[in-house]
N, C-alpha and C positions, 0 to 999 in steps of 0.2 A: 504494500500500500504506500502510493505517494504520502509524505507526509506534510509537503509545505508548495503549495504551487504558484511562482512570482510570473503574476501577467504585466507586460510593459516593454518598456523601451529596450535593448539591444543595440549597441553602435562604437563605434573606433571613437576611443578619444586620441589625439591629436597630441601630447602632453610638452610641454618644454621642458626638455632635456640639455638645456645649456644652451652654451653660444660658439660659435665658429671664432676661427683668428680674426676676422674682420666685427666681428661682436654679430654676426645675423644669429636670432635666435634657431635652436636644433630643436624638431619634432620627433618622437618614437610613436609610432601606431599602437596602444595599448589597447586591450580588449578592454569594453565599458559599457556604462550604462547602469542606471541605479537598481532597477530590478534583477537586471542580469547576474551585476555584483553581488547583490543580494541572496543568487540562486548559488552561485561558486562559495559565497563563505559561508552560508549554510551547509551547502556538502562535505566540503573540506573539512566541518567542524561535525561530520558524519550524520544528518541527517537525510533523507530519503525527500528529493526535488525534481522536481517536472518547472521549465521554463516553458512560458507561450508568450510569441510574441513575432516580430514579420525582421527577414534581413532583405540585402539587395542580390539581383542579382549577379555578382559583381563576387572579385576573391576578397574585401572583406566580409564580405555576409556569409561566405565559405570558413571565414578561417574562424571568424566570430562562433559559429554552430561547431568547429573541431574545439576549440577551447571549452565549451559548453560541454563535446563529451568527454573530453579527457579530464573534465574534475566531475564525471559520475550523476551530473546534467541529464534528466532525461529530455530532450528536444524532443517526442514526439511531434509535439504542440506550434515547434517554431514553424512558420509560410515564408516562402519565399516570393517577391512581389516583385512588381516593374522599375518601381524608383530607387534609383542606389541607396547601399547601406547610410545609414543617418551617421553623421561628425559630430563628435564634440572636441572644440579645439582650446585646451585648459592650458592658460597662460598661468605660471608660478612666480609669484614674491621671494623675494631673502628670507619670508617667516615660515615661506614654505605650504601659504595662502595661496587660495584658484582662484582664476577668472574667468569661465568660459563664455563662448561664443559658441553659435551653433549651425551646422546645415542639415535641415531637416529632411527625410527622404522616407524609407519603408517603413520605419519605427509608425510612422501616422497611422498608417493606411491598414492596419491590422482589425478585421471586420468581424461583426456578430458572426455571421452565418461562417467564417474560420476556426471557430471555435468549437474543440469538442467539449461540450459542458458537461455530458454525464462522466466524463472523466477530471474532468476540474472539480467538479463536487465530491470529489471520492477523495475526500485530503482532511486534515486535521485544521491548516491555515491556507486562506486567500493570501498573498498579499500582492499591493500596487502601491505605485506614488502618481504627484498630478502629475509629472511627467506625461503618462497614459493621457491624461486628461486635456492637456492644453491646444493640440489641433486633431483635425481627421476625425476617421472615424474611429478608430482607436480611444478616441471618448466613449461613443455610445458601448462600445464592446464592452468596455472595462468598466463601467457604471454598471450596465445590465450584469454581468459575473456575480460584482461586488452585488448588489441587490439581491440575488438570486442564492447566493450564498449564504447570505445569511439569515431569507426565509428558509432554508435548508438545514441549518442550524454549524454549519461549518466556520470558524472563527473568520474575523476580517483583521486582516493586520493592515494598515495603513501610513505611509512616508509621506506628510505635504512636501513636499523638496522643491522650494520655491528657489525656480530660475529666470530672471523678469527676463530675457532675450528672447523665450518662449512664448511669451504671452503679447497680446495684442496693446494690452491696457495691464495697470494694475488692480482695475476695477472687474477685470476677466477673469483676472487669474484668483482675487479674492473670493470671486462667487463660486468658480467652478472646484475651487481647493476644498472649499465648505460645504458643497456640495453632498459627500459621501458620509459627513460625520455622521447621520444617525443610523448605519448602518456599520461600524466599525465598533472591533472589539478590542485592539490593541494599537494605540498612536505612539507611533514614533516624530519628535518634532524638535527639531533647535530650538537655543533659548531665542536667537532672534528672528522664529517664523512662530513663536506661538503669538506674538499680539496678533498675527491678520489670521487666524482661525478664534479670537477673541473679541474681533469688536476694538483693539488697541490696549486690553491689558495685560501687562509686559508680569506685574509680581505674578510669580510661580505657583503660587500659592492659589491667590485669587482666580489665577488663568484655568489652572488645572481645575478646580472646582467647577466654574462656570463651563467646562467640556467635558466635566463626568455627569451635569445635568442632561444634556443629551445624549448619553446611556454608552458613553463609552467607557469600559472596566477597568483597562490599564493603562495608564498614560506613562509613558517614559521622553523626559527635555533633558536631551543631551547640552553640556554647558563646556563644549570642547575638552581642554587640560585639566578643566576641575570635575570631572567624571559625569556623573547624570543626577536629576532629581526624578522620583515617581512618586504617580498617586495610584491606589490601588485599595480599594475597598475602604472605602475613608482615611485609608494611614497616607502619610506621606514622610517623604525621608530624603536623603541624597547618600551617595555612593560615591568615594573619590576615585579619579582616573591613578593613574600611573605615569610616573614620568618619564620620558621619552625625548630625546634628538629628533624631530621634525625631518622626515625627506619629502613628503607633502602629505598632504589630507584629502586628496582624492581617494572617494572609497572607504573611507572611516568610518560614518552613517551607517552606511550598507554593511560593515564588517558587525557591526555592534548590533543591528538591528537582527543579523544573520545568525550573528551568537546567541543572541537571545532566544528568535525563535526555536533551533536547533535543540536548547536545550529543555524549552517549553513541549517541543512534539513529544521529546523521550516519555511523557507524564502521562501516556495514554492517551483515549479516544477523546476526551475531552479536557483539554491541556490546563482550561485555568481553574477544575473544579479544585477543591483542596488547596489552594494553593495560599501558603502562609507565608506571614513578610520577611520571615527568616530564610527559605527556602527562595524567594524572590529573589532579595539582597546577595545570593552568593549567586546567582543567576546572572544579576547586574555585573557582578565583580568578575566573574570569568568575560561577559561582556565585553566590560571595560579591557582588561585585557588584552583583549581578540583585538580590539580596534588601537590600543596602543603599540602592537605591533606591526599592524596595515600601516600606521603611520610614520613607522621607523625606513617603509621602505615605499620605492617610488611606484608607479601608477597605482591603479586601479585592480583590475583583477590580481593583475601577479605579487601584489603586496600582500594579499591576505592566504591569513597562516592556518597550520595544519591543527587538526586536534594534539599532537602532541607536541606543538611549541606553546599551546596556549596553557595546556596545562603542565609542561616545565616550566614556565612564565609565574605561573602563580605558585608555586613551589618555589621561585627563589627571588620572583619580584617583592618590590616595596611600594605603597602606595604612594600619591604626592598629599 
């Protein structure tokens, strides 16, 4: 049994990898994409994934789907479609901060009727981010799943991964973000994308509260180097990160969010019955983890690490 199946986007990031003699910045083709990343550090960290989602016809939409199954990626799900694979071209800072830019192409066009759904509902966890949501029809697909999923009673995990290059408006991207919340069981969210799924309230406290009114159970706001804060059955807490040398933070979201679920499936058919804030908190912590070491090394997919570096990690790590 699949146990976690990420519907979305799939595409090359572009990454800068330095500079020439003449200072011209250097690109590497990294495999990427937030759900995709999603589906590899979940595996990686041995749980059981099925990716759905559209490449080009083109050798990256080729090499994208071999990376998919050489970390144990089930592709049945992935379409191949007419418009080249989708770019994300992530320009890096001295802090080791992204900036992308984007050219949109198959990742859009990924349609209801592509979708096998009685196989998608045979899983423990949905998850998507608005990636999915921001153009194409790759919206309606991924809103009808989510919807459907969780009349079904199959958990909703959920990424807002607010990228404004994607969106037409800020005013697009705030509606369609919000969109899916009362249909999600697990949010994943930066500390600085929870105000625009709040209406503009930024304390943690307040924000989280006011998004488990509309019946989402666990909330987890990642707060970068200083680890995560959650809400989860009225408790809330924070969990520090670990400290780390920055090679960038591409993929650190995805690695954490990937840990988490990974270790939420292992819990049986329904991952968050029982679940105590003790048992949460070392969830969190192996999490944190997972994503401090995605950030020790560069891109996206290929930064994120094995179940047995994550737990030597916490064997001999310190917290910050």
């Amino acid at each position: 049994m699949t146990e976690i199946v990420s519907i979305g986007e799939v595409l090359i990031d572009l990454t800068q990898a330095g500079v020439n003699s003449q200072g011209i910045p250097l690109f590497a083709a990294n495999p990427g994409g937030s759900c995709s990343n999603l589906a590899v550090a979940a595996a990686r960290l041995g749980a059981k994934v099925s990716f759905v989602g559209k490449v080009g016809p083109d050798g990256f939409g080729s090499s994208l789907v071999q990376v998919l199954e050489e970390n144990r990626v089930d592709v049945s799900g992935v379409r191949v479609g007419t418009k080249p694979t989708t770019l994300a071209i992530a320009s890096v800072d001295d802090k080791g901060e992204r900036d992308f830019a984007f050219v949109r192409g198959a990742d859009c066009d990924l349609a209801l009727e592509e979708l096998d759904l009685e196989t998608i509902f045979q899983t423990r966890f949905l998850h998507f981010s608005s990636v999915c949501l921001s153009a194409g029809a790759s919206r309606e697909a991924t809103l009808a799943a989510a919807h459907e999923a969780h009349r079904r009673g199959v958990l909703v995990s959920y990424d807002p991964n607010y990228r404004p290059p994607l969106w037409t408006s800020r005013e697009a991207a705030l509606f369609w973000m919000g969109e899916p919340l009362g249909v999600v069981d697990l949010l994943k969210v930066s500390e600085e994308e929870l105000p625009l799924l709040t209406g503009g309230i930024a304390d943690l406290e307040e924000g989280t509260a006011f998004l488990a009114e509309k019946g989402i159970s666990l909330q987890l706001v990642t707060l970068g180097s200083q680890g995560v804060y959650y809400r989860w059955k009225g408790q809330s807490g924070r969990l520090p990160g670990y400290p780390v040398t920055v090679a960038d933070t591409i993929g650190a979201g995805d690695t954490f969010l990937g840990a988490v679920l990974s270790r939420l499936a292992r819990r049986g058919e329904k991952p968050l019955d029982g679940l105590e804030q003790e048992e949460l908190e070392a969830i969190l912590d192996f999490a944190n983890r997972a994503a401090s070491i995605a950030c020790s090394r560069s891109g996206g997919i290929p930064s994120m690490p094995s179940l047995a570096e994550v737990e030597a990690g916490l064997s001999n790590g310190k917290k910050g």
